[in-house]
Structures are given as C-alpha cells and as structure tokens.
C-alpha positions as CSV (number, residue, x, y, z in Angstrom):
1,X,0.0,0.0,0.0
2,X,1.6,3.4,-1.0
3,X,1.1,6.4,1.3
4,X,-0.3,8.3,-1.6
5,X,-3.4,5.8,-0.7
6,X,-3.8,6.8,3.0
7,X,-6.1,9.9,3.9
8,X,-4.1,9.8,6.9
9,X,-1.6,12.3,7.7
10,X,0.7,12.6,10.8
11,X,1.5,15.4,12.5
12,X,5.3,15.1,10.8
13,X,4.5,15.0,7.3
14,X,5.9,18.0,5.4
15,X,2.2,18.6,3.7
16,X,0.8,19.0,6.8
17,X,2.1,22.2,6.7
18,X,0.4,23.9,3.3
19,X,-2.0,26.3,3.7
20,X,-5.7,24.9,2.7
21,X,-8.1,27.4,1.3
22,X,-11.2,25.4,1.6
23,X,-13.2,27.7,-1.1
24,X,-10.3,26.7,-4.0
25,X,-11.4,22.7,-3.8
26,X,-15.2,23.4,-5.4
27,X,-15.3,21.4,-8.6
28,X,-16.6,22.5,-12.4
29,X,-20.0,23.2,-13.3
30,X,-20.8,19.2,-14.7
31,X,-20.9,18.2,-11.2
32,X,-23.0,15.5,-11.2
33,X,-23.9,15.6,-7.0
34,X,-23.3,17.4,-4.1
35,X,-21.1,17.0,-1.3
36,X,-20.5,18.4,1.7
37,X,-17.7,18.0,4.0
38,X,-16.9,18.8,8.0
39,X,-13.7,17.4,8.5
40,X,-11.4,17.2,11.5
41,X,-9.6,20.1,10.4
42,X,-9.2,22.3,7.2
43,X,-6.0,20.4,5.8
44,X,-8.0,16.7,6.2
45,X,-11.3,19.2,4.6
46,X,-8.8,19.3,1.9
47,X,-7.5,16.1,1.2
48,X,-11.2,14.9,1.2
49,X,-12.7,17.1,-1.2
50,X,-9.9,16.6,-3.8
51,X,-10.5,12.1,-3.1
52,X,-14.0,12.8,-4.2
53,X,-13.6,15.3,-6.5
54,X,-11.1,13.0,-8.6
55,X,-12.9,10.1,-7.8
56,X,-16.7,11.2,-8.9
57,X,-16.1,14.7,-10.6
58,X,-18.9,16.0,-8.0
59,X,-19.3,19.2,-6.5
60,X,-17.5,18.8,-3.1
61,X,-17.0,21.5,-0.8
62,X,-16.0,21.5,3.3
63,X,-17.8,23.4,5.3
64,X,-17.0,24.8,9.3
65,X,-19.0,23.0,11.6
66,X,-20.7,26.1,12.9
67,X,-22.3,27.2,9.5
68,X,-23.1,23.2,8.5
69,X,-26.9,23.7,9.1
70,X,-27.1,27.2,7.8
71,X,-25.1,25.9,4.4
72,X,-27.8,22.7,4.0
73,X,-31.0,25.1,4.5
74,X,-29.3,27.2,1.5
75,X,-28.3,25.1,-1.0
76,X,-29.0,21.5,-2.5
77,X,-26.6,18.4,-0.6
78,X,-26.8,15.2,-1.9
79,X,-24.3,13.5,0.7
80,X,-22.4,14.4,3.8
81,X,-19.1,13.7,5.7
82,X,-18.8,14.5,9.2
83,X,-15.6,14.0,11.1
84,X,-16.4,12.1,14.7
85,X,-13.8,14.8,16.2
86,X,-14.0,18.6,15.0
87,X,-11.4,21.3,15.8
88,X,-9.9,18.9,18.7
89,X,-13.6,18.7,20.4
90,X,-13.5,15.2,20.8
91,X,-17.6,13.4,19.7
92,X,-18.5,16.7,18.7
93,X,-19.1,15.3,15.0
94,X,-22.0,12.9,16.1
95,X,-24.2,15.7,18.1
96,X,-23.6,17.7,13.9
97,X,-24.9,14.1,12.5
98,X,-27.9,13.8,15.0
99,X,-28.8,17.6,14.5
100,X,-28.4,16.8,11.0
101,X,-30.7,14.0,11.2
102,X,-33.6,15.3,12.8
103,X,-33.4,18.4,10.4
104,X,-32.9,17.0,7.2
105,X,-33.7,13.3,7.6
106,X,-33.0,12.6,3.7
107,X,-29.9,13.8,3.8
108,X,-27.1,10.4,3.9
109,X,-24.1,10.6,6.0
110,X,-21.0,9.1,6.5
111,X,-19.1,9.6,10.0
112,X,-15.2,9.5,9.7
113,X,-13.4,8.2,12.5
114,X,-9.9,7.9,13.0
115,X,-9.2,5.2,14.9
116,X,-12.7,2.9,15.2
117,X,-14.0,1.7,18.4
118,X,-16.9,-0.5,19.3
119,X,-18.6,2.3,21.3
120,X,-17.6,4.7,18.6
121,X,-19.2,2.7,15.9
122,X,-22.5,2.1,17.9
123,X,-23.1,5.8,18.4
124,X,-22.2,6.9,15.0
125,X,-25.0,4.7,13.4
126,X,-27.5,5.6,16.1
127,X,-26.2,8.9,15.2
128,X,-27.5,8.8,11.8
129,X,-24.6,7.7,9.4
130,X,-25.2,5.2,6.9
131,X,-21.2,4.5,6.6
132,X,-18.6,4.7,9.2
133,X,-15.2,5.2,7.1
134,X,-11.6,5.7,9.1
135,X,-9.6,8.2,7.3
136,X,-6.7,5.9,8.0
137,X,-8.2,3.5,5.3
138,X,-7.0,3.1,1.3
139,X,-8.8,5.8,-0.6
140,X,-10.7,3.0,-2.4
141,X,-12.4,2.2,0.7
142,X,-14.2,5.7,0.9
143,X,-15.2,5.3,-3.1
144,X,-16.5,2.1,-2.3
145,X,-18.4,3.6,0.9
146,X,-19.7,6.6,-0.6
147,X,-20.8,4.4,-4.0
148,X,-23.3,2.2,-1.4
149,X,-24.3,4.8,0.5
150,X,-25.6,6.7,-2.3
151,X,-27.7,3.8,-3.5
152,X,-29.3,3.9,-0.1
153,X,-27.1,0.9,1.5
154,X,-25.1,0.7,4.8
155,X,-21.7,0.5,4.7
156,X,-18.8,-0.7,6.9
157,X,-15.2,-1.5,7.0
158,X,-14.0,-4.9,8.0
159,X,-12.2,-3.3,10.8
160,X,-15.9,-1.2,11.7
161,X,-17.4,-4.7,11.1
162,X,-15.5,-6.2,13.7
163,X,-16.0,-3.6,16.3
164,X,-19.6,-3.8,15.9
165,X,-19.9,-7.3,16.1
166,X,-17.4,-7.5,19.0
167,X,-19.6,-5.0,21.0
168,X,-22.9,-7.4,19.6
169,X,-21.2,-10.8,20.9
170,X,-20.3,-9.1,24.4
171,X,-23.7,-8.3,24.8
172,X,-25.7,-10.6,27.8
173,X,-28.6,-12.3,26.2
174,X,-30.6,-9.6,28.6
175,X,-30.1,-7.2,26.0
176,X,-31.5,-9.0,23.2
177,X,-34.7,-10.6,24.4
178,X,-37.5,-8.8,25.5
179,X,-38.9,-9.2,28.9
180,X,-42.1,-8.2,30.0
181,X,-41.7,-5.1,32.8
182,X,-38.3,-4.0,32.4
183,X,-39.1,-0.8,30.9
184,X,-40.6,0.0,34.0
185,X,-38.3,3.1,34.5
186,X,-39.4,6.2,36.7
187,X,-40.5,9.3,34.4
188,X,-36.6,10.3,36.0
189,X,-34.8,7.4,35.3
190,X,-36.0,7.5,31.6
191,X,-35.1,10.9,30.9
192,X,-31.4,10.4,32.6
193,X,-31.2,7.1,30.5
194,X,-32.0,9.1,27.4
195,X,-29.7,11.6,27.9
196,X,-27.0,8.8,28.3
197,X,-28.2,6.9,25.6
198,X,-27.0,10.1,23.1
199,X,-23.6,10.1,24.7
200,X,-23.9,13.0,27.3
201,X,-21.4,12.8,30.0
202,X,-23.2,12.4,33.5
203,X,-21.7,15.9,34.0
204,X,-23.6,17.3,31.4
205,X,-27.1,15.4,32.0
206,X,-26.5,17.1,35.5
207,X,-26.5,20.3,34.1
208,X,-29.5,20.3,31.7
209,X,-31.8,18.7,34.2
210,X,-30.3,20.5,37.1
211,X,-29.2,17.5,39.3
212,X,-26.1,16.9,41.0
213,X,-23.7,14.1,39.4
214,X,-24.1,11.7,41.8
215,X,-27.9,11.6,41.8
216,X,-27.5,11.2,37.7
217,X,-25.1,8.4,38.9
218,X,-27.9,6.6,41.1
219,X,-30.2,7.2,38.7
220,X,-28.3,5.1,36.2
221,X,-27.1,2.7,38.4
222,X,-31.3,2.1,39.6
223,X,-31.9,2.0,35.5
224,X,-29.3,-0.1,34.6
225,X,-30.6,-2.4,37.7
226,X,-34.1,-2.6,36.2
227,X,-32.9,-3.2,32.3
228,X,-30.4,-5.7,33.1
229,X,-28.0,-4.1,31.7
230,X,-24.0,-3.0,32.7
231,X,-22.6,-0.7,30.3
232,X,-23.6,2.3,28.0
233,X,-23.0,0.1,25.2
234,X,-25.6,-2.3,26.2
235,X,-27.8,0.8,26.9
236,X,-27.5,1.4,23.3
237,X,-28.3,-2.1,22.3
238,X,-31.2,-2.8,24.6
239,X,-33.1,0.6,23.6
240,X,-32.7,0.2,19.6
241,X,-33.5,-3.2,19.5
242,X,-36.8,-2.1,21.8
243,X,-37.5,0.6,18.8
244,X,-36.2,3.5,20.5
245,X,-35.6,5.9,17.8
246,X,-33.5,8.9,19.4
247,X,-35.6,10.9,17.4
248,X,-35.8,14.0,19.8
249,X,-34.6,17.1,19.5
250,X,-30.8,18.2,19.2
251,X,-30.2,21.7,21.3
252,X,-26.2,21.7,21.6
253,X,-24.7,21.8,18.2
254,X,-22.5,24.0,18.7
255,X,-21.4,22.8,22.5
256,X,-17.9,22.5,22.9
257,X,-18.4,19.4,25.1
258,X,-15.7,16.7,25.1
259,X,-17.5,13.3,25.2
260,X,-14.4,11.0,25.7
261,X,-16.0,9.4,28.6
262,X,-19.9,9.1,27.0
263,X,-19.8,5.3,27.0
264,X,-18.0,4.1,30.2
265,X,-18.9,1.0,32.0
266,X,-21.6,0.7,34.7
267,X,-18.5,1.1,37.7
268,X,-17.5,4.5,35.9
269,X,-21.0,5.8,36.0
C-alpha cells in the first residue's frame, strides 16, 4: 500500500504544513452531485474534497461545523461527511450528525473516525450515518463507501465490522430478548437514561436537568438495575432493539463538550 493511498496524515508530514483554502477545492460546473464535507480540520477538509472530486467529478465543498446547518437550508446536498472529532472537540461530530438527522432526515451521511472503536461505531450509526469510514483506510475504501451509500445501502469497514460485532457478541442475552416489565423506568430514570443513551457525560445530564452528578449516577445505576444491563454500550443495544428511535430534539450543536468518557462501564458511571 503506497502512502499516496492513506487519507491519513501525521503530524510530521511536510504537507501537513500547506496552507488549505477550503473555497479553492469546489469542482466545475458538470458536477454530477453534491457533497459536503466537515472534517477534523481544514487540511484533512482538503484532502477529502480533492479524493471525491477525482474520484466522482462531483461538486465537493468543506464546510466549518458552525455554519453546517445554515449551508444545507441554502443550497441542495446530496451527501455528507462529518468527522467524529472537529477542531480537537472530541464526539463533537455525532451531536452535527444527529442535529443533522432530525433536520434533514434525507440527507445520507458518513461519520469518519480515525481510529474505530466499538462504542464509537454504535453511536455513530445511532447517530444517523449510513457509513462509518476511518480516514486511516485506502482511498478506495471511501469510493466504495460513498458508491453504497448513495444507493441507499449501509456501509462498513472490516475493521468497523468487527467492532460492531465484538460490542454485539459481548452483549448478555438480557439485552437481546424482550422481557415483559423492564421498561418499567421512573419518568426520572428515563429521561437520565435518554440523555446517556445520546452520549452525554453524567456531568452534562446534571447540568441540563439541574441535578447533581451523583444523583445522575444513582439514577443510572437504579436504571441499569431494572434493564439488566452493565454498560452504555448495552444501553444502546437494549433501547434500539426495543424501537427506540432517538428521534428527539438536538439543542447543543455547537457545544464544545468533550465526550471522551460518553460510554463508560456501569462502575465509571
């Protein structure tokens, strides 16, 4: 595999220091779909927009997190790439997917992440991506991914295969079956529970509902308790497989919230 096949750049590599004028990467007028792009950062914005712009000859253009929304209200998109981590706010890219998801449910998107993990890979599809594609991957990966996704299928990686189907196989058989009761949550519990469920840190959930941290923590605990359930991951698992659709409202877009610690284990609650 050549490097000039790796999206990924280190920190090291002389290009990583050209200037990137995001505006110079829109394509010709023959474009035959549009795309747009939140990257990690303007130099990765760069890299990506050139990939599909060889690749498809499609109008590609990366756009600042911050204007995202405004950008899709204003013009035509046809596909969109959202980096899990923008402008070193680590998850901030799946709270931009959801938002985007609720607003403009047609709309398919693809969540980069750089380094897949099974928690990662849950929330990015019950984020609303349709393709989970690691920027570390051969470039032919991401034509393949963004060929099936525009034809309406899911794609995945081997590597994002095998996270999600590790997190799957780890699950208790709890999580899988239904059982009649368990749901019985407190009108509390449930809204703590969704809050978690969309990867809000228990410091956060304190703060929108105005509790302290460790009744969030009891609240979890009493939850988990009741669903027969250990982790966050399981969490996610036991409420989509119940037809939980996450479909609420998304109010902090533009948070600066890092949620490096959204799906810990029951004992880090």
């Amino acid at each position: 595999m050549t490097q000039e096949n790796i999206l990924h750049i280190s920190p090291q590599d002389e290009t990583a220091h050209m200037a990137v004028n995001e505006s110079s990467f829109r394509t010709v007028d023959d474009a035959s779909f549009n795309v747009l792009i939140v990257g990690a950062n303007p130099l990765i914005n760069g890299l990506l927009v050139n990939a599909l712009a060889h690749h498809f000859k499609c109008d590609a253009r990366a756009a600042r997190r911050t204007d995202l929304l405004r950008m899709l209200a204003m013009s035509k998109t046809d596909l969109l790439l959202i980096s899990a981590d923008i402008d070193s706010v680590p998850g901030a890219g799946f709270e931009l997917a959801m938002a985007v998801l609720h607003a403009y449910p047609a709309i398919p998107i693809i969540l980069l992440i750089d380094e897949p993990v099974s928690d990662q890979v849950i929330r990015a599809f019950i984020s609303g991506a349709r393709g989970v594609f690691s920027p570390q991957d051969p470039i032919s990966q991401l034509v393949d991914c963004v060929e099936h996704v525009r034809k309406g299928s899911i794609w995945a990686s081997n590597k994002v295969s095998d996270c999600f189907l590790k997190a799957f196989r780890s699950l208790p058989a709890s999580c899988l079956l239904p059982t009649e009761g368990s749901m019985a949550l407190s009108e509390r519990e449930l809204q703590v529970v969704e809050y978690a469920a969309r990867g809000k840190t228990n410091k956060t959930i304190a703060q929108e509902l105005r509790l302290s941290e460790h009744t969030v923590k009891n609240y979890l605990f009493r939850a988990f308790e009741k669903l027969g359930v250990s982790s966050r991951v399981e969490l996610l698992f036991y409420l989509t497989t119940r037809g939980h659709s996450f479909g609420y409202p998304v109010t902090s877009v533009g948070s600066e919230e890092a949620s490096e610690n959204s799906l810990g284990v029951a004992a880090n609650l």
